[in-house]
C-alpha positions in Angstrom: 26.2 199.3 -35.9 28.8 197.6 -33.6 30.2 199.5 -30.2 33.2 199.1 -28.8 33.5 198.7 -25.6 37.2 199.0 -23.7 36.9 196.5 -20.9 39.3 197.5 -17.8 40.2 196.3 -14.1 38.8 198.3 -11.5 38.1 198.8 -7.8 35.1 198.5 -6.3 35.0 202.1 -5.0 35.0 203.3 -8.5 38.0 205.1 -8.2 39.4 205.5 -12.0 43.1 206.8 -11.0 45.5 205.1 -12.7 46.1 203.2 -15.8 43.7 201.8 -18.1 40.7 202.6 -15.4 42.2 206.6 -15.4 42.0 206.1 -19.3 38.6 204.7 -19.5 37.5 207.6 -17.4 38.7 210.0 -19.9 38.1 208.2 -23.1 35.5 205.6 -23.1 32.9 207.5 -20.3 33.6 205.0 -17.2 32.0 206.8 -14.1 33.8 207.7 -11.1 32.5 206.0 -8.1 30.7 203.5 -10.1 33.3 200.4 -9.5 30.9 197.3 -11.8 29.7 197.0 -15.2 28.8 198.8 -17.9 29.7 202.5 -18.1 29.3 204.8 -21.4 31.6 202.4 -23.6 33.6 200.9 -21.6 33.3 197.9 -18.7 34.2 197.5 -15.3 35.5 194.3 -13.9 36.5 194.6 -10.6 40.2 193.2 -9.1 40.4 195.5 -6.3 38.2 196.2 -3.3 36.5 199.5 -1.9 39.8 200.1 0.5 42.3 199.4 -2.7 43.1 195.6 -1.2 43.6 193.3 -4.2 40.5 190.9 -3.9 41.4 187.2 -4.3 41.7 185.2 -7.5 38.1 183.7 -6.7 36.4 186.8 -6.3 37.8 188.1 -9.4 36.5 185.0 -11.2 33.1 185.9 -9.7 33.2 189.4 -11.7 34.8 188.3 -15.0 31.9 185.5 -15.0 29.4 188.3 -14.5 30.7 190.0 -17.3 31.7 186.9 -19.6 27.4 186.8 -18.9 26.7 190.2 -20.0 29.0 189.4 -23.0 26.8 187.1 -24.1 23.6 188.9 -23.8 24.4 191.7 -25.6 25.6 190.9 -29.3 25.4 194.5 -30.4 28.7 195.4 -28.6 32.6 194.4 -29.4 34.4 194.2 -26.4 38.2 194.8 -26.0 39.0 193.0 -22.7 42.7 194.9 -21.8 45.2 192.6 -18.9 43.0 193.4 -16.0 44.4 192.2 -12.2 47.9 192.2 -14.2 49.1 195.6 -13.6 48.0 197.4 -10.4 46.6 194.4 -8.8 49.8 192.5 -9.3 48.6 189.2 -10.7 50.4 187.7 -13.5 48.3 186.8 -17.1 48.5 182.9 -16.9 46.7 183.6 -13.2 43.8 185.8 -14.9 44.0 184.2 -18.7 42.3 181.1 -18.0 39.2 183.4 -16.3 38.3 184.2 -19.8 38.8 181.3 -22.0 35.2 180.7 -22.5 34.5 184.5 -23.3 32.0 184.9 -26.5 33.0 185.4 -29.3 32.2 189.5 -29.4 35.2 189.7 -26.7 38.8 190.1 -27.8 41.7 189.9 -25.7 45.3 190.8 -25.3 47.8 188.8 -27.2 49.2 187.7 -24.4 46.4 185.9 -22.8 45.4 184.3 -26.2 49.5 182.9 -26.4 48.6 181.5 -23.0 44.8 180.0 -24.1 
C-alpha cells in the first residue's frame, strides 16, 4: 500500500502557523517544533529560518536536495510536493521550480512548476 505524503515549506523552528505548514499540522500529523523531514504523512522542507528570515535560494536547494534524496529511498510513499518558498517566503515558482526537476518519479508537483519544467 502507497502513502501519501503532503510535502510543505517550513521554518526551521517548526513553527506550523500559517498556510500549507498550519494545514499539515492539522491534517497530515507534521509536528510542532520539528522544522525538517518526515513527520506522520507529511514532509518538511525548510524555506525559512528559526527567527522566520527567508533563508537564501541556496540553502533552500540544500533542503529540497535532502529531500529529492529521501524521495528516492523510500518507494513505498507518493509524495505531493505543494509551491513551497512561493507563498510566505515570497519567492516566485520559476525561482523554486527548477530545485525539483530531477525529483523521482513518486513526487508530484504543482501544475505550475511542471508548466515551467
Amino acid at each position: 500500500m502507497v502513502v501519501n505524503i503532503f510535502v510543505f515549506g517550513s521554518n526551521l523552528a517548526g513553527r506550523h502557523g500559517l498556510g500549507a505548514a498550519k494545514y499539515a499540522l492539522y491534517n497530515h500529523g507534521a509536528r510542532y517544533g520539528v522544522g525538517e523531514g518526515i513527520q506522520g504523512e507529511s514532509y518538511a522542507i525548510p524555506t525559512k529560518d528559526n527567527t522566520l528570515k527567508v533563508l537564501p535560494l541556496e540553502e533552500i536547494q540544500g533542503h529540497v536536495d535532502k529531500f529529492k534524496q529521501f524521495a528516492k529511498e523510500h518507494p513505498e510513499y507518493m509524495f505531493t510536493v505543494t509551491r513551497i518558498g512561493c507563498g510566505l517566503a515570497g519567492y516566485e515558482d520559476f525561482q523554486i521550480a527548477p530545485m525539483f526537476d530531477d525529483c523521482p518519479v513518486n513526487c508530484v508537483l504543482p501544475n505550475e512548476w511542471l508548466a515551467i519544467l
